[in-house]
C-alpha positions, 0 to 999 in steps of 0.5 A, spaced: 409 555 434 413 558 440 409 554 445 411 547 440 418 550 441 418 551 449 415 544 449 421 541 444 427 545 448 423 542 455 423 535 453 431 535 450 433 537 457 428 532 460 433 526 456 439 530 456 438 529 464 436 522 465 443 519 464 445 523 470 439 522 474 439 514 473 447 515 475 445 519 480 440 514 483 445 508 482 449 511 486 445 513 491 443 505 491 451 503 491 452 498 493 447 492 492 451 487 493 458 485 495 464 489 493 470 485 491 478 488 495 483 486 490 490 485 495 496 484 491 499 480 497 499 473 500 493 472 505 497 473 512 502 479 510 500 486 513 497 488 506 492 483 508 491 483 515 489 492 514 485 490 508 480 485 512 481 489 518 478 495 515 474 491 510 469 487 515 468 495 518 466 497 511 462 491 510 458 494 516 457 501 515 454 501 507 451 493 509 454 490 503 460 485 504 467 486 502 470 479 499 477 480 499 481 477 493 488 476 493 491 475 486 499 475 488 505 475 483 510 480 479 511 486 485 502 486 486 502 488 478 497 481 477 493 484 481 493 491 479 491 489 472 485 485 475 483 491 478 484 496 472 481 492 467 475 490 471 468 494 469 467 501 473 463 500 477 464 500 484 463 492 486 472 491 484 476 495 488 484 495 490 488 495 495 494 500 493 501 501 496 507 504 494 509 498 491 504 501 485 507 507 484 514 504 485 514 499 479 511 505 475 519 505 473 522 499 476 517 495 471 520 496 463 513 494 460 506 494 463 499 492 460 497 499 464 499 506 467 496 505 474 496 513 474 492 514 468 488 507 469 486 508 476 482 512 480 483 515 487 478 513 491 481 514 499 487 513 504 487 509 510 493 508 514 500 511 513 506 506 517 513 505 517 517 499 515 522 496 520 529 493 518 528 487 522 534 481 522 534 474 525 536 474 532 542 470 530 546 476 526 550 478 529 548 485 529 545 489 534 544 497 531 544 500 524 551 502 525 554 493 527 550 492 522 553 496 516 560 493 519 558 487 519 555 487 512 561 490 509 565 485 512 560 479 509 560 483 502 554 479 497 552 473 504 547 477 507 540 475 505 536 480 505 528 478 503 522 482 500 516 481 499 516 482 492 521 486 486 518 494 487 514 493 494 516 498 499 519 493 502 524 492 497 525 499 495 527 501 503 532 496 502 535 499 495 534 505 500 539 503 505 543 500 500 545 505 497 546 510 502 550 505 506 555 502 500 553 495 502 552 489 498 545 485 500 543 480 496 536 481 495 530 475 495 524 477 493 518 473 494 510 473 492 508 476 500 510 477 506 508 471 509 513 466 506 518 471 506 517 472 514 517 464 515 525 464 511 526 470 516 524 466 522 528 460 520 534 464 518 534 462 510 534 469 510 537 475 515 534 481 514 527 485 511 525 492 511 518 489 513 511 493 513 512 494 521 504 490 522 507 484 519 513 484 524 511 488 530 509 482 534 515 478 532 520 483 534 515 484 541 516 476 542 523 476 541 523 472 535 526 478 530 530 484 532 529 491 530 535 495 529 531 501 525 525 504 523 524 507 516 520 513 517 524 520 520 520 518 526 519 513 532 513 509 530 509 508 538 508 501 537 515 500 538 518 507 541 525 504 544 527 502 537 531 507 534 530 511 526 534 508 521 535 516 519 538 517 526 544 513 524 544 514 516 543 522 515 537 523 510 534 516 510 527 516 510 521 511 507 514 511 509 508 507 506 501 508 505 495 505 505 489 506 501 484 505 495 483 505 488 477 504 483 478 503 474 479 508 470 471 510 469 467 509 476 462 514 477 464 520 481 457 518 486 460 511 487 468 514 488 464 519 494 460 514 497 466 509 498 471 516 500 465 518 506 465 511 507 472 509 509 473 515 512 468 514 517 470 508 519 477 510 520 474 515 525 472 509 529 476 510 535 476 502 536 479 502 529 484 507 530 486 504 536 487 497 532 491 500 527 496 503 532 496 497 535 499 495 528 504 501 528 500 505 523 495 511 524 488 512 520 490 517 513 483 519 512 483 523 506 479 526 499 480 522 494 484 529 490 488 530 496 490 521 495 491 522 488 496 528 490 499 523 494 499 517 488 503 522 483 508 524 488 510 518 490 511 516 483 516 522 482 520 519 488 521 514 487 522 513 480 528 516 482 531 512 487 529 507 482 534 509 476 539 511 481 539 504 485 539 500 478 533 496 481 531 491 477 524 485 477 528 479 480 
């Protein structure tokens, strides 16, 4: 009777074990096919440009291509959706930025809570925004811009890259500690933001600084101030916004996300993948090239980093008053 007991105790943990060993072993065999990159932006835009960057790296380290979607529209909530109702299966991932955890409150009603929802899989680039204006402003520094605003209350057009995107929420920043008046011009990208830009349709943006770093090296844009608290290498003659307006500081991050639900073996093997990649001195030297740097992080330490910014910027949201355009 003892033997039959053993045999029967023995066999239940053989069959408790199996879904975790078949998990296991699905894991171990990801991927098997190409992976899909959802990026909330316009082909083009500086999202896009790091997504296909670092995707075509990641398509040669786990030997699987990563096809990267864009699914545009209401400040990259489109394309969140798209991600976080996609199986959890590792092959639909997203690009993250702060966009997300801004419209967390900008956004009254969404069919998903991106903290909840998602799953923090890795970091990859922390950067700066640029406050870039048409060379026709007639504005060369912070301190001339400000004068000239306040002087043109509600004239200047100030473009974005879409309602709750960093982009946007830096300019909110700035307007809020300088006491100007900007009339906000979202738009579903940075790209075509950028071509009304260089036309002068619109004057200023606080842009990631990959999508204008060329431009303002070209002479086609000017740069008056950078977000972050320090001068960004790509550009190390142009001055800190904070440098002018005490306290100001924006800074924008990179990274990925799974569904709610993908097996904790795909969200490491991704994770050990990305930050290897990141380690590769010619992908860091692309990335600077860029004005960013590589963020390598585990996906506890990105999770933190999601909740934080959440909490920040919800509150410069309720302050500022910003709503969806």
């Amino acid at each position: 009777m003892e033997l039959a007991r053993r045999q029967f105790l023995h066999l239940v943990g053989i069959a408790a074990a199996l879904p975790a060993l078949s998990r296991l072993a699905w894991a171990q065999g990801y991927p098997t096919r190409p992976v899909h990159w959802i990026v909330s932006f316009t082909a083009g835009g500086p999202n896009d440009t790091v997504a296909r960057i670092i995707g075509q790296y990641l398509s040669e380290q786990l030997g699987q291509q990563f096809i990267i979607e864009n699914k545009v529209g209401a400040g990259g909530n489109i394309g969140m959706a798209a991600v976080l109702s996609s199986p959890p299966d590792g092959y639909t991932i997203g690009f993250v930025a702060p966009n997300n955890a801004i419209n967390a409150t900008l956004y009254d009603k969404l069919p998903f809570d991106f903290v909840r929802d998602s799953v923090p899989v890795a970091g990859t680039m922390l950067l700066t925004n640029v406050m870039v204006v048409h060379p026709d402003v007639p504005a060369k520094t912070v301190s001339e811009f400000i004068t000239y605003a306040k002087a043109n209350p509600g004239k200047v057009n100030m473009a974005s890259s879409g309602s709750g995107t960093s982009v946007h929420m830096s300019g909110e920043l700035f307007k809020v500690m300088t006491g100007i008046n900007l009339q906000h011009v979202p738009y579903r990208g940075s790209a075509p933001a950028m071509q009304d830009l260089l036309s002068n349709r619109v004057q200023v943006m606080f842009d990631n600084l990959p999508g204008s770093v060329e431009h303002i090296k070209a002479g086609t844009l000017r740069a008056l101030g950078v977000t972050a608290s320090k001068r960004a290498a790509a550009i190390p003659d142009v001055p800190t916004i904070g440098e002018t307006v005490a306290g100001y500081e924006a800074v924008v991050w990179y990274g990925i996300v799974a569904p709610k639900g993908t097996p904790p073996e795909i969200v490491d093997t991704l994770n050990k993948a990305v930050n290897a990649v990141l380690a590769d001195p010619k992908l860091e030297a692309r990335l600077v090239q860029l004005g960013g740097v590589p963020m390598p992080m585990t996906p506890a330490q990105f999770g933190k980093l999601i909740a934080g910014e959440t909490e920040k910027w919800a509150k410069v949201v309720k302050f500022s008053g910003a709503k969806p355009d």
